[in-house]
Phi, psi and omega in degrees: 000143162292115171235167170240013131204069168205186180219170178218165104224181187233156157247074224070241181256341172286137187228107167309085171281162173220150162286134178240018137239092177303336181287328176253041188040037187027069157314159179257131207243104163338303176307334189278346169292326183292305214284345175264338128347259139315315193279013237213288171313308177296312170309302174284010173246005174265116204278356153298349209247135139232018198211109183249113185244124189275119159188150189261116185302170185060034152079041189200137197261305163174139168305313225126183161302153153318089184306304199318318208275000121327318197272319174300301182310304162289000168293309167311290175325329175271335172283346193274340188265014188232325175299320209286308197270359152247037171107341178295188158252096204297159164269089197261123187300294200292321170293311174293310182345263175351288187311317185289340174296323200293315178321302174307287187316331180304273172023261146294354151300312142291352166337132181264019168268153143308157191201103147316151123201147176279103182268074188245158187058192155345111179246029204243127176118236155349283194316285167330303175317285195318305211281002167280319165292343157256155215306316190258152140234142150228115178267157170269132171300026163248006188277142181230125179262135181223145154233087202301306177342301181290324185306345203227034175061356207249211157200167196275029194291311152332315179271022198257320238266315187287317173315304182326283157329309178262344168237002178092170179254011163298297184317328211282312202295334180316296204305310186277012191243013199223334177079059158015099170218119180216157191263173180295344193264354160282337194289311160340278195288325159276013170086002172327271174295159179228028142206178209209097214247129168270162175300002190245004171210019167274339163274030163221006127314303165327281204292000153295287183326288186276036183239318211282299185322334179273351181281347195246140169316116174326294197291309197302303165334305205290315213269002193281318180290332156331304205302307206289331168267022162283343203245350170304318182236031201246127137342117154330309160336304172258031147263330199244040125332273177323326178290310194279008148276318174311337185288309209241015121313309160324284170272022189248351199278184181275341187290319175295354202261288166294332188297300186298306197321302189290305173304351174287295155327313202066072215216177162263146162303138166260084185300081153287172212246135134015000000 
């Protein structure tokens, strides 16, 4: 597909987005939401891609939202209350934003793909909001993190629900009541990130990462981060009926099947993709 502000390719089983506007450290955009979207939909219905990897052009993964392109939305939003007040119906512009950013994070965040993502430079808002959601973080010792929001009259409300999920709710709150600013080895060390790479050596970290991940079954994958986001909010107890179906779907399945066969063997596995 053609975007205009994200770049895609694929390599194998993985397909490299990139944020592609570097002239704005590639602030988020409506468009850049749809268009990460779209790349999104698209990934999961090619049954080649199992890896989706996140990184941001210009040494900056993304500032944040687009104010200007904010300021257009509340503008839209002052035409819906002024239509609104000759009988039409307002619209609030500014809210459907918000919700389609929150979709995305939804998004990906449930994906049955793997989810990368590469951190460098500028982490903030949105940006932040992305790297809560994937599956991998890997930071550059230049990612610097902000959670800009509360500092700007506004709130992390998309991103607070992820912030939870990944640092607990101490951590979140800290971050949001203080307008968040932490370098990559604190982004470490409170669980942000889950390493922490100088720049001359995260790209043969990466490619570790994405040599372990292709080593593990496509399905099994799909169905383990399901399994795991039930249990983020299930008693144990009451998972597991379920889980041993989700188990013994599994080794009874063609993936478990080869998986036993090939350690048997003494072989590397042969994954078909799903």
């Amino acid at each position: 597909m053609d975007f205009e502000t994200i770049h895609t390719e694929q390599s194998g089983s993985v397909l490299r987005v990139t944020l592609n506007r570097p002239e704005l450290r590639n602030a988020m955009s409506l468009r850049m939401v749809a268009e990460l979207r779209a790349a999104l939909t698209g990934a999961e219905s090619d049954a080649t891609v199992r890896v989706l990897l996140l990184r941001g052009a210009g040494g900056h993964f993304c500032a944040g939202a687009d104010l200007k392109d904010m300021a257009g939305a509340r503008m839209r939003a002052m035409q819906g209350a002024a239509l609104a007040g000759e009988g039409g119906t307002a619209v609030d512009a500014i809210a459907q934003a918000n919700q389609q950013f929150g979709e995305l994070c939804v998004a990906y965040a449930n994906t049955p793909l793997a989810v990368v993502v590469v951190l460098e430079g500028s982490v903030m808002g949105g940006g932040l909001g992305l790297a809560c959601v994937a599956d991998v973080a890997l930071a550059g010792e230049s990612a610097l993190f902000r959670l800009p929001e509360t500092a700007l009259g506004m709130v992390p409300a998309q991103i607070a629900p992820f912030l939870v999920e990944r640092l607990g709710y101490s951590q979140a709150k800290r971050l949001a009541v203080t307008g968040g600013r932490i370098t990559a080895s604190q982004a470490l060390a409170i669980g942000l990130v889950h390493a922490v790479h100088a720049a001359d050596q995260i790209g043969a970290a990466l490619d570790a990462v994405l040599a372990d991940i292709l080593a593990c079954a496509p399905g099994a994958i799909a169905a383990t981060k399901s399994l795991i986001a039930k249990a983020r909010l299930t008693p144990p107890a009451d998972l597991v009926p379920q889980a041993a179906l989700v188990f013994s779907r599994a080794a009874q399945g063609a993936e478990g099947l080869e998986g036993v066969t090939a350690f048997i063997q003494k072989r590397k596995p042969n994954w078909a993709m799903p």
